[in-house]
PLY file of the C-alpha trace (Angstrom):
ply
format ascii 1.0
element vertex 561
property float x
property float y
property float z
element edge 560
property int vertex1
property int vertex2
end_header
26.89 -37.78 -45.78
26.90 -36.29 -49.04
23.30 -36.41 -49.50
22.63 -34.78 -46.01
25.36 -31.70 -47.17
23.35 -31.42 -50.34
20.14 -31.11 -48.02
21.44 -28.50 -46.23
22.76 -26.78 -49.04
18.85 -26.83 -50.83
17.53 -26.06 -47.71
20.03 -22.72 -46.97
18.80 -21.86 -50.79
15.25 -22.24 -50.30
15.70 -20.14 -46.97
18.18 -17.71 -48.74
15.23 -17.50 -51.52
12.49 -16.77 -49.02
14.81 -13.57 -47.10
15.41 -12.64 -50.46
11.83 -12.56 -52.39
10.62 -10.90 -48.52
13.23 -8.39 -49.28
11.66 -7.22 -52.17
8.27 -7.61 -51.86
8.33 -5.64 -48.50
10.56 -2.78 -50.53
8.23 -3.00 -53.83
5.09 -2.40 -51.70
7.15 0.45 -49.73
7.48 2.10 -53.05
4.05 1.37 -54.50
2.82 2.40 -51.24
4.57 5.51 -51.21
3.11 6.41 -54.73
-0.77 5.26 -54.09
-1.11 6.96 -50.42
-4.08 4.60 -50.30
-3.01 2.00 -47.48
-1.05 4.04 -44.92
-1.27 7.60 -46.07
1.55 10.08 -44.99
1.58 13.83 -45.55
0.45 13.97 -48.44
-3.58 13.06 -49.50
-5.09 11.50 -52.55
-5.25 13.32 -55.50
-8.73 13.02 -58.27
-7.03 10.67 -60.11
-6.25 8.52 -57.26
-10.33 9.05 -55.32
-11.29 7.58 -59.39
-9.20 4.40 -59.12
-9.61 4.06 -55.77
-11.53 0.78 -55.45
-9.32 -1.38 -57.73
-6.14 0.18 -56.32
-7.52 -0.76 -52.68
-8.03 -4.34 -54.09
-4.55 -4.32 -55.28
-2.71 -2.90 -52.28
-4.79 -5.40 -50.42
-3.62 -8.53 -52.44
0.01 -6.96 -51.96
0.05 -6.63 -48.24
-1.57 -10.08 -47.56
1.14 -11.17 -49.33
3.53 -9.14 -47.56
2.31 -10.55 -44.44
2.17 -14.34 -46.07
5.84 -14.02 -46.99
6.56 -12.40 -43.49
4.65 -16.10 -41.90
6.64 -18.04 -44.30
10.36 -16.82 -43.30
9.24 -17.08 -39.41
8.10 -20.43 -40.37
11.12 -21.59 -41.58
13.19 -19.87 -39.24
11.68 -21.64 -36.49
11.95 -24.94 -38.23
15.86 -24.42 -38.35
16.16 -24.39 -34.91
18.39 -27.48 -33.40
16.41 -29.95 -31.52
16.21 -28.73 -28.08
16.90 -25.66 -28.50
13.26 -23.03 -28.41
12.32 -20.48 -30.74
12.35 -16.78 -29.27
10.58 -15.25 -32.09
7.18 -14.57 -32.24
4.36 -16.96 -31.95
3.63 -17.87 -35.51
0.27 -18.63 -34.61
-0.78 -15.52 -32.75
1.24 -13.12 -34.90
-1.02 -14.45 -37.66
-4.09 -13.61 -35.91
-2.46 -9.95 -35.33
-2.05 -9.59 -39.01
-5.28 -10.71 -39.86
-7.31 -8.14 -37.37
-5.42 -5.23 -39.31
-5.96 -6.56 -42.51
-9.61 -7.17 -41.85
-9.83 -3.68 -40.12
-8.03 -1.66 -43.10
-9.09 -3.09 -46.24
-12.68 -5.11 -44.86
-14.38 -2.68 -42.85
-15.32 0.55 -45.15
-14.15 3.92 -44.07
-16.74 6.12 -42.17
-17.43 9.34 -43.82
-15.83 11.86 -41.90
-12.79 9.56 -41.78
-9.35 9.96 -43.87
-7.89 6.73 -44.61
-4.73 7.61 -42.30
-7.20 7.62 -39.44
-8.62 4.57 -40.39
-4.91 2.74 -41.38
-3.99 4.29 -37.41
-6.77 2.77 -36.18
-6.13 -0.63 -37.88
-2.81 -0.64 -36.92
-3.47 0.08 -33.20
-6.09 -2.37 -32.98
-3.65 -5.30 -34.46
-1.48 -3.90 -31.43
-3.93 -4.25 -28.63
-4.78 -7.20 -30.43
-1.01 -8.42 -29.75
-0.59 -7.26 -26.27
-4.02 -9.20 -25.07
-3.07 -12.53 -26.63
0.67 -12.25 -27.01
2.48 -13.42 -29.47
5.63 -11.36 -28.22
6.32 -9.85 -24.86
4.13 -6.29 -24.64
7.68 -4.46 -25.33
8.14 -6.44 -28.39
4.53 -6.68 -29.39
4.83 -2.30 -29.28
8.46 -2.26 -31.13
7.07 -4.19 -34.07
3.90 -1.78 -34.24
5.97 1.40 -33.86
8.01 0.18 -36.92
5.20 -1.12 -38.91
3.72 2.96 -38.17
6.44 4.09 -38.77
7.92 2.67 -41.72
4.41 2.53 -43.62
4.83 6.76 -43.20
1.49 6.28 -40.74
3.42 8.35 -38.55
6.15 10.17 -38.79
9.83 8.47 -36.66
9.57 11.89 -34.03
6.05 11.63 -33.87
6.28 7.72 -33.07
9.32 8.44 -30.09
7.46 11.50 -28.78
6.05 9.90 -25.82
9.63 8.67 -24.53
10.10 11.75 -23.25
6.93 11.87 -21.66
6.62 13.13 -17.49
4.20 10.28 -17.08
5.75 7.67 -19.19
8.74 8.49 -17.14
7.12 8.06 -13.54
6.27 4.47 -14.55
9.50 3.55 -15.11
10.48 5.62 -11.47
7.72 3.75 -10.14
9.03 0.04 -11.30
12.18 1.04 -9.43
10.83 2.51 -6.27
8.89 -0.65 -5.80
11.75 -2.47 -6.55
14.01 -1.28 -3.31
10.63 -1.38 -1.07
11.05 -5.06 -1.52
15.28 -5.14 -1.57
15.00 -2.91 1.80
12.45 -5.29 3.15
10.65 -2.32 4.55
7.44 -3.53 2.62
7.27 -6.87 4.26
8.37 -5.51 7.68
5.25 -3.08 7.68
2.46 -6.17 6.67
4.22 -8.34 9.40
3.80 -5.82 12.23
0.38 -5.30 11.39
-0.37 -9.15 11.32
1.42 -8.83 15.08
-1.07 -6.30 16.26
-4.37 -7.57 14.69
-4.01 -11.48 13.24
-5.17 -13.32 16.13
-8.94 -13.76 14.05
-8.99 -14.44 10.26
-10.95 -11.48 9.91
-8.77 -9.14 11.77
-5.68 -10.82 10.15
-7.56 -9.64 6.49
-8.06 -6.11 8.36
-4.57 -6.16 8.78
-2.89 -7.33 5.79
-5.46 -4.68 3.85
-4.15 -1.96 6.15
-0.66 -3.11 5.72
-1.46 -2.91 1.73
-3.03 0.74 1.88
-0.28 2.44 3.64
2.66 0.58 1.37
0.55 2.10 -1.80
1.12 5.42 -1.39
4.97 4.86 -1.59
4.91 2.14 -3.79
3.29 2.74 -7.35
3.30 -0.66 -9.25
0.18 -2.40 -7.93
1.15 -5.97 -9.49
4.87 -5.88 -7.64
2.28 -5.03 -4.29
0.42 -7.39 -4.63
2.27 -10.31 -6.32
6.12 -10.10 -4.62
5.08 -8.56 -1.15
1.69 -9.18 0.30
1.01 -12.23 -1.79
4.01 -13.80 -0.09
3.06 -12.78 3.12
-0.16 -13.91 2.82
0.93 -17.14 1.67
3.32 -17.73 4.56
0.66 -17.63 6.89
-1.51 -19.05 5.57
0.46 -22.19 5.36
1.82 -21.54 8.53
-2.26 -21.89 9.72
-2.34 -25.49 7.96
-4.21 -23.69 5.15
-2.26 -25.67 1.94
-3.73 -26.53 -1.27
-1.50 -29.39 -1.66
-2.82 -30.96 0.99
-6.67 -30.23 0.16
-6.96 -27.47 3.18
-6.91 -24.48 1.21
-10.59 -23.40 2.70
-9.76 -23.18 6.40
-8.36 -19.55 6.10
-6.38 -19.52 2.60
-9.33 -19.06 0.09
-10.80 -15.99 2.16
-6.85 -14.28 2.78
-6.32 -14.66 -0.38
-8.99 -13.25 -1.91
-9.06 -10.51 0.72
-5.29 -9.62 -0.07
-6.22 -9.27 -4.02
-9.32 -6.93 -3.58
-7.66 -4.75 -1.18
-5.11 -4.04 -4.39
-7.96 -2.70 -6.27
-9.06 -0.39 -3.61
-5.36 1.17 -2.78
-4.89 1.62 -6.67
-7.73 3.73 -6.56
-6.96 5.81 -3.38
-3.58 6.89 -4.17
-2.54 8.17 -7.92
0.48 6.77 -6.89
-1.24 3.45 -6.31
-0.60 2.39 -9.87
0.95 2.74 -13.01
-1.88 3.31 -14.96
-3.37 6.28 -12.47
-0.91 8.43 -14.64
-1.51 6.84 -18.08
-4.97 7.95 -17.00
-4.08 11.51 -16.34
-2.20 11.74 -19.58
-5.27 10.15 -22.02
-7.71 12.50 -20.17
-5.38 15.80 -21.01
-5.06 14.79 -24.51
-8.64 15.08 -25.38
-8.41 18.23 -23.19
-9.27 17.45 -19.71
-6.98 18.99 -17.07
-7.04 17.67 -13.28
-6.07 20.62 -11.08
-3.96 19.71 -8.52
-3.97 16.18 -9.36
-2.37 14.34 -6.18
-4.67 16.25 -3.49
-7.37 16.03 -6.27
-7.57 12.32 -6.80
-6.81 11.24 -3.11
-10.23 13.58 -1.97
-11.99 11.81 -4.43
-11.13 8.68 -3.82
-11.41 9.04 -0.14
-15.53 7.90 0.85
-15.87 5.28 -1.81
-12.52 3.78 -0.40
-13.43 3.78 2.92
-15.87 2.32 2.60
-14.93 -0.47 -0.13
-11.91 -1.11 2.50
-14.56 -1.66 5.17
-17.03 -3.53 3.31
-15.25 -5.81 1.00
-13.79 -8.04 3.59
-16.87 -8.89 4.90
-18.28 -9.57 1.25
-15.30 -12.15 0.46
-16.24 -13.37 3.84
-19.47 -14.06 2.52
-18.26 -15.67 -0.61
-15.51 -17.48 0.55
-16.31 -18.56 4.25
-12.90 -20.06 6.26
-13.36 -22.59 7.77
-11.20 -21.02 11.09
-12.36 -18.40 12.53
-9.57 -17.71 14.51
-5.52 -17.39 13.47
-3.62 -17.60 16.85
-0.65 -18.86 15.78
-0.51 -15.24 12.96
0.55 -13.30 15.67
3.46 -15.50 16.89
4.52 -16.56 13.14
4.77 -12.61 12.72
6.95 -11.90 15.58
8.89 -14.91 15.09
9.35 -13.45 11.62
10.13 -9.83 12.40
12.99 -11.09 15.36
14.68 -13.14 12.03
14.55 -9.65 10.16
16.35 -7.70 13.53
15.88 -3.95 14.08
15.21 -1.42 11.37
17.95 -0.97 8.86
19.76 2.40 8.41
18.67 1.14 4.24
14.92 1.07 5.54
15.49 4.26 7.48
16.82 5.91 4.46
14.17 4.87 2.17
11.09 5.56 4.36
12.08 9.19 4.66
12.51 9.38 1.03
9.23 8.17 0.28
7.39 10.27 3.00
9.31 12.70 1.46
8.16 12.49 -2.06
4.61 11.48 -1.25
4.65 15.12 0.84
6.03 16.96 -1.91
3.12 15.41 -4.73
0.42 16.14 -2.40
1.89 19.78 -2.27
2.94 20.02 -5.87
0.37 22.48 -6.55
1.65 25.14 -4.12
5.56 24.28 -4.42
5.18 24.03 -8.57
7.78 21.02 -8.25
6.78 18.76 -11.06
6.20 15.11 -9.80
8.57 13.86 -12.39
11.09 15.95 -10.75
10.18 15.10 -7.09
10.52 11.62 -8.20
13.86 11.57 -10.09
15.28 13.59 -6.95
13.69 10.76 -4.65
16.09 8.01 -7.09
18.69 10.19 -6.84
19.19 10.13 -3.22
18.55 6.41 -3.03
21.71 5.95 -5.27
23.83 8.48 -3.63
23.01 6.71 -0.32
23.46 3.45 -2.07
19.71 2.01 -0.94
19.23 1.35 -4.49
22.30 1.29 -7.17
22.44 1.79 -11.32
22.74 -2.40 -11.19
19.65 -2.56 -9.65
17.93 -0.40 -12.09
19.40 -1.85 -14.64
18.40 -5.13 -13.97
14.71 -4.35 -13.84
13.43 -6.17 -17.13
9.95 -5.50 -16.19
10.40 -1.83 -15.86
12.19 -1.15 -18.79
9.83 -3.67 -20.69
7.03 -1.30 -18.97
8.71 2.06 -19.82
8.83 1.10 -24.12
5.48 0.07 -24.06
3.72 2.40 -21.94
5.72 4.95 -24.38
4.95 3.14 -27.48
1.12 2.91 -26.39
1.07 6.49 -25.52
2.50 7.74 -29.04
0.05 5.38 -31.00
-2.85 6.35 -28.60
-2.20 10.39 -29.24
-1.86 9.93 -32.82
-5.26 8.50 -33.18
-6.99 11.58 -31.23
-5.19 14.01 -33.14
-6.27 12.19 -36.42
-9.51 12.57 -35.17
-10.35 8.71 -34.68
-11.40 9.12 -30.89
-13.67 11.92 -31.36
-15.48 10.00 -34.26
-15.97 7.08 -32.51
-17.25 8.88 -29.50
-19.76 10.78 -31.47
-20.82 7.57 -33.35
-21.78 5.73 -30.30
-22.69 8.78 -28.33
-25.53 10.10 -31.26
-26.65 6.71 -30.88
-27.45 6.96 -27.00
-28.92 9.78 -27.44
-31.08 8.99 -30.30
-32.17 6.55 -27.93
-33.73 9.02 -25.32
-31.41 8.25 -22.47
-31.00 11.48 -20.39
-27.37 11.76 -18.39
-27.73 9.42 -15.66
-28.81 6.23 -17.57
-26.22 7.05 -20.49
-24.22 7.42 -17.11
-24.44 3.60 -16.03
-24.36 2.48 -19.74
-21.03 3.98 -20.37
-19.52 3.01 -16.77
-20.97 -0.34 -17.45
-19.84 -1.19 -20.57
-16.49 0.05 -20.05
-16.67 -2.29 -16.44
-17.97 -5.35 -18.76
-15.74 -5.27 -21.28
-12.57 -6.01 -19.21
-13.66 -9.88 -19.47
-12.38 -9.21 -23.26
-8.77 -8.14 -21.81
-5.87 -9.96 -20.36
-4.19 -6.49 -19.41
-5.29 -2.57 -17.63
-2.76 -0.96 -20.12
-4.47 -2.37 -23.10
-7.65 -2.02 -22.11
-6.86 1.57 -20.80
-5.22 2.57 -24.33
-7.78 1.13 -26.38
-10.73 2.68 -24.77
-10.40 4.80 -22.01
-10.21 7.96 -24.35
-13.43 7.07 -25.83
-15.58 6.01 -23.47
-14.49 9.21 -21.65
-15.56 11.12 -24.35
-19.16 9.56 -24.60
-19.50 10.10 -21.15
-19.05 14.26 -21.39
-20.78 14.26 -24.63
-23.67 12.72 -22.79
-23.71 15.49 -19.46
-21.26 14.30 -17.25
-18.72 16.62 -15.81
-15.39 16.26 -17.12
-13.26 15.51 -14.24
-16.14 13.56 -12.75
-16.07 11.40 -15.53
-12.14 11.39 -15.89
-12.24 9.44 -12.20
-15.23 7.51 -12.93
-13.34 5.54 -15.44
-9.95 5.94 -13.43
-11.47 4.34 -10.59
-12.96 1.86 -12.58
-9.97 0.82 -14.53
-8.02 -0.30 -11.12
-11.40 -1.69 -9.67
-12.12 -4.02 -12.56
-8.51 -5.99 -12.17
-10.16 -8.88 -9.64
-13.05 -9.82 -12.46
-10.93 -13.12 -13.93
-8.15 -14.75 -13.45
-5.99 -12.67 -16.23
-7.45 -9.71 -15.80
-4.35 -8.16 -14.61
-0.95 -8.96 -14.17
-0.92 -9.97 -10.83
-4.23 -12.21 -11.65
-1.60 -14.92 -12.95
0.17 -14.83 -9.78
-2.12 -14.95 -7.20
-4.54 -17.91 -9.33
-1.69 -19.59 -9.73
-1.24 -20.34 -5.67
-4.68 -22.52 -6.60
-6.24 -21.23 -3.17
-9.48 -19.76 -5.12
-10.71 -22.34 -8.16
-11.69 -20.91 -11.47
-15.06 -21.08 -11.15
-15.40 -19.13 -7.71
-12.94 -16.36 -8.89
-15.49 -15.61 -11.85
-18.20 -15.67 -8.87
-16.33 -13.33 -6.80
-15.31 -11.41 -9.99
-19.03 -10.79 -10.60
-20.26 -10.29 -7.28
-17.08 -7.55 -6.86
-17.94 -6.31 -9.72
-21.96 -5.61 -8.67
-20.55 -4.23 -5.26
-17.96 -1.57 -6.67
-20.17 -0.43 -9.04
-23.05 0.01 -6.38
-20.60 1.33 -3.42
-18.49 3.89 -5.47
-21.61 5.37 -7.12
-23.48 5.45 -4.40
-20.94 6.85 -1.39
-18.95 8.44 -4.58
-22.11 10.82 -5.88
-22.49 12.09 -2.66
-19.08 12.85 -1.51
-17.82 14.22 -4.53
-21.13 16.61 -4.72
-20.35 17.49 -1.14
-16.52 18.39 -1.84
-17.81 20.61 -5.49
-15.94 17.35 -7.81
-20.15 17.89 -9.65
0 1
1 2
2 3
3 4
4 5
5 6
6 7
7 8
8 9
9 10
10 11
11 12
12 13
13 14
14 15
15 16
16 17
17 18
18 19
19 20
20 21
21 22
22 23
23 24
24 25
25 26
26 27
27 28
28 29
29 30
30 31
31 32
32 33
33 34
34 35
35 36
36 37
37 38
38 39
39 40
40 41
41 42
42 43
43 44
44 45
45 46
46 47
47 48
48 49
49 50
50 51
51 52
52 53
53 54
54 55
55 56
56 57
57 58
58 59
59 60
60 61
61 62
62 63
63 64
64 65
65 66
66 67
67 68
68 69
69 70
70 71
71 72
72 73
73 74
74 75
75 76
76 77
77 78
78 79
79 80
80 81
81 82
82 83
83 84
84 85
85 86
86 87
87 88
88 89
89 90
90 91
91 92
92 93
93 94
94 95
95 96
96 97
97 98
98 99
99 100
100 101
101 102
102 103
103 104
104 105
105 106
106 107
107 108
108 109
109 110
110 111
111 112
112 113
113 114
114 115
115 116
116 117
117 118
118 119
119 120
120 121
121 122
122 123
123 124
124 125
125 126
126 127
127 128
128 129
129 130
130 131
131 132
132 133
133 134
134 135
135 136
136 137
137 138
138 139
139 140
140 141
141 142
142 143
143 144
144 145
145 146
146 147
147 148
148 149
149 150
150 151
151 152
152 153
153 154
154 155
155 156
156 157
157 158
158 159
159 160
160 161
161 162
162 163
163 164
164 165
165 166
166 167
167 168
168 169
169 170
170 171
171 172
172 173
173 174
174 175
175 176
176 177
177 178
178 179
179 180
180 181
181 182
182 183
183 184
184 185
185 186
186 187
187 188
188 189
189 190
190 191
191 192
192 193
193 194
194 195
195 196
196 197
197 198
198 199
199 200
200 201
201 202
202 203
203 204
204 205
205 206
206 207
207 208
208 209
209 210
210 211
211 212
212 213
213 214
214 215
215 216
216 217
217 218
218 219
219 220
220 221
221 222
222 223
223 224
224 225
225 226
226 227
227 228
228 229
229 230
230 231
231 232
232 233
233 234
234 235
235 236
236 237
237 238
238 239
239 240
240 241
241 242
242 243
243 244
244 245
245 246
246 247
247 248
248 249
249 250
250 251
251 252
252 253
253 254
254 255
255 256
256 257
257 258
258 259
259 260
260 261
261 262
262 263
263 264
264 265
265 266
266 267
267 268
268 269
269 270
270 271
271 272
272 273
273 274
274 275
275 276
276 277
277 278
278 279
279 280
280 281
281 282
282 283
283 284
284 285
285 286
286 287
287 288
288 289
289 290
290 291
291 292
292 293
293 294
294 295
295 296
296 297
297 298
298 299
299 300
300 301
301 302
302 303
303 304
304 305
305 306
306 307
307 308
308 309
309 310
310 311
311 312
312 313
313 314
314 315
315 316
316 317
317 318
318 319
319 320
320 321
321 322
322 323
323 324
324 325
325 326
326 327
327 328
328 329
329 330
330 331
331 332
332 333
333 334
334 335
335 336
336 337
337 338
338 339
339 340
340 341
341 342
342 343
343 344
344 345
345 346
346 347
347 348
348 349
349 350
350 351
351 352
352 353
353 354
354 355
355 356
356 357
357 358
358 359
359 360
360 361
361 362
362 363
363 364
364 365
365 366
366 367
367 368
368 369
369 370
370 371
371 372
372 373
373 374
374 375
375 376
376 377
377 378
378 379
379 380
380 381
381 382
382 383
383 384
384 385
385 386
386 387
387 388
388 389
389 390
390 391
391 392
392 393
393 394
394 395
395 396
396 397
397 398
398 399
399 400
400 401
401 402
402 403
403 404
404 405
405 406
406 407
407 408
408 409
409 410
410 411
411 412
412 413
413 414
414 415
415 416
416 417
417 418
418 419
419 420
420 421
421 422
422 423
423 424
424 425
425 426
426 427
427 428
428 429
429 430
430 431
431 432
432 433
433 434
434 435
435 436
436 437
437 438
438 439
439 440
440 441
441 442
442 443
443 444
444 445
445 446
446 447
447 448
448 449
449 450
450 451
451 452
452 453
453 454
454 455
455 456
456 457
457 458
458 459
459 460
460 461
461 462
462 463
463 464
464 465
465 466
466 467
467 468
468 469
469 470
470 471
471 472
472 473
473 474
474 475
475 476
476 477
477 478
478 479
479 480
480 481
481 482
482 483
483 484
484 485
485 486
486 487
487 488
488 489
489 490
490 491
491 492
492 493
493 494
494 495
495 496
496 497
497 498
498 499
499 500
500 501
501 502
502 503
503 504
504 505
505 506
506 507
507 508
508 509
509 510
510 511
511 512
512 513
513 514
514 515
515 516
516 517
517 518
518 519
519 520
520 521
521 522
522 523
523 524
524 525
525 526
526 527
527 528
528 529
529 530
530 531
531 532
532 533
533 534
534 535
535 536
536 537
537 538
538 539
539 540
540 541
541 542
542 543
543 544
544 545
545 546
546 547
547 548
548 549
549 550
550 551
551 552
552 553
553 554
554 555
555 556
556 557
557 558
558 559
559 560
């Protein structure tokens, strides 16, 4: 017993030791940092005698944040290790937070700094990359991945604490978090599933109508309902599932091919195309908006604007894509006669329409009216859509509780916010614009004239995605750039704003964690791995082809080019 207290007690001092020497390393290398202005540079720039040193002192500050980051693996390490048996760590992944730390080390003090580049650029840009970096592989949840970066930004004098928190006050940062709560009483209400059911009523008798129907269903819930993974993954996902089940289609019992494989995969592409029709659609639409008018480009009337553009290409892709997973994914039963009666049976459970679903229909036709007439009224959509929540909770559709409650929109809301602050600060240090240049003199140097830099940019932006496990992240990382490139090379500005819009909603069927409903939906094991990268690619050939080719024409024939 006495040895065991005297383990403890060594073990409490070599812990105690560890918060202590990480104490004052971190505030030693705050100080020296401070002084050099050669790792994370603040206001102030480097002086002659600083630019004449400035190779050994690199080396140095190097060796001193390694170690920083060392000590910071160390104390998680033991931390962890304390835990009582049974009991799971909640920190960070050791593991992953030590790939994080090597990314920005290896991006700061490895890679050498462009000319044309200050070193706060390039420590931004290091820092933001160890972010995305964290929010694709996840070593904390995206919230937490974004609250560690902010502080790291922050405290290193990257940024200053206002111009970290400047985005939290943000209109669009603050219609994603409306959003997460809108969608959340479409499914308390249970007007969402009441919609998809009375469709499936009308039209399920075939398996291809039923897939007509549950896509219909989808497109007219996404203009009220702007969080494409809670449409996908807690309403039509569910619905889907029920019937197919309810037509013997069951992966558990090896039947998953009869008219699951080909709902299934019908009910995730139609997602894609209702993200893009809508700029209510999605989350990102308006993280979109926001990149684009921080490098400058302005979308006039932007609710009218993006539905016209969106309207040919998504026609079309609504008409056309069933009949390509029909292709891919055959069903083994043509026809679903029992749909209709599982629908009915289903809707005569649910009884007649709710004064709640009343209620919160007219609120959303409401809202969706005034966006699409914002431009005439001069009602901010912010404003439309904090009047919208403020009705619901007056009326008591949707209460503070349930707001509240909503992890996932909050979680959204600080790192959409967090993303947007990091993400402005590296175009106004100028990182964006270099980068575009860069790769944009080299495209050009090439020969290619507009339309083939056209396909390369929309390509490689397209391609890339297999890289990501998330839209935001891929969004914030590159969206800004590869929009740049794009107008540097002759596209039209807002042309090229919904090029990559479009494309950043179209790209979430490629793999199965391409988005965050991709986890979901795989997870119901009614498409296999291998023929969701098949579809993924074949998807991927037909968007491309479909929205360029209906989408050049239309948008020349409404002056978009």
């Amino acid at each position: 017993m006495e040895w065991t207290r005297c383990s403890m007690r060594h073990r409490r001092s070599r812990e105690g030791l560890i918060l202590t020497l990480t104490g004052a390393v971190v505030l030693t290398c705050n100080q020296f940092l401070s002084r050099s202005h050669l790792l994370f540079v603040g206001t102030a720039g480097p002086t002659e005698g600083d630019l004449s040193n400035a190779g050994s002192s690199k080396v140095r500050t190097a060796l001193m944040v390694g170690g920083v980051q060392i000590v910071m693996l160390l104390m998680l390490a033991g931390l962890s290790a304390r835990r009582p048996v049974g009991k799971t760590w909640d920190g960070a992944d050791i593991k992953l937070i030590s790939i994080c730390f090597a990314v920005g080390w290896i991006v700061r003090f490895l890679l050498p700094i462009p000319a044309g580049v200050t070193p706060e650029a390039w420590s931004m840009l290091a820092i933001f990359v160890a972010m995305i970096c964290g929010v694709v592989i996840g070593p904390l949840p995206p919230a937490g991945v974004t609250t560690v970066t902010l502080a790291i930004a922050v405290f290193t004098n990257t940024v200053t604490f206002q111009e970290g928190l400047r985005a939290f006050t943000d209109e669009v940062v603050w219609m994603v978090l409306l959003a997460f709560f809108f969608a959340e009483g479409f499914g308390k209400t249970g007007l969402g599933e009441r919609l998809g059911l009375s469709v499936i009523r009308a039209v399920g008798s075939t398996t291809l109508g039923l897939a007509y129907g549950l896509n219909f269903a989808e497109l007219m819930v996404a203009a009220a309902m702007p969080s494409s993974a809670a449409r996908a993954a807690a309403v039509f996902y569910p619905i889907t599932l029920s019937v197919c089940k309810a037509s013997g289609s069951d992966p558990a019992k090896g039947t998953e091919k009869k008219v699951g494989s080909f709902l299934v995969e019908c009910c995730y592409q139609a997602t894609a195309t209702s993200s893009c029709l809508f700029l209510t659609g999605a989350a990102q639409n308006y993280f979109v908006l926001k990149l684009a008018a921080g490098i400058g480009v302005e979308v006039p009337s932007p609710f009218k604007t993006w539905f016209m553009a969106a309207l040919a290409p998504a026609i079309v892709s609504f008409i056309l894509a069933p009949l390509v997973a029909f292709k891919l994914l055959p069903p083994e039963a043509k026809s679903t006669p029992e749909a209709p009666e599982i629908a009915r049976q289903k809707l005569k459970e649910m009884g007649a329409v709710s004064d709640d679903e009343k209620v919160f229909g007219f609120v959303m036709l409401s809202m969706v009216a005034s966006w699409a007439t914002a431009s005439s009224t001069g009602i901010p959509p912010v404003v439309t859509a904090l009047c919208g929540l403020a009705v619901l909770m007056l009326t008591g559709v949707t209460t503070w509780d349930d707001c509240a409650k909503n992890h996932k929109a909050w979680g959204t809301f600080v790192s959409f916010a967090s993303l947007v602050g990091l993400a402005s600060m590296l175009n106004t240090l100028g990182i964006v614009k270099w980068l575009a240049s860069s790769i944009t003199d080299k495209i050009l140097g090439a020969g290619f004239s507009t339309v083939p830099a056209f396909f390369i940019i929309l390509a490689s932006y397209w391609i890339v995605h297999y890289l990501f496990a998330s839209q935001v992240a891929h969004v914030s990382a590159l969206f800004q750039p590869f929009l740049l490139m794009m107008i540097q090379t002759g596209t039209p500005s807002v042309a090229a704003t919904f090029t990559l819009a479009f494309a950043s909603n179209l790209f979430m069927t490629m793999t199965p964690y391409a988005s965050a409903q991709s986890a979901v939906i795989f997870g119901g094991k009614y498409v296999t791995t291998g023929e969701w990268y098949k579809c993924g690619f074949y998807f991927l050939i037909f968007y491309i082809v479909t929205w360029v080719a209906v989408g050049a024409p239309w948008w020349r024939f409404i002056g978009l080019i």
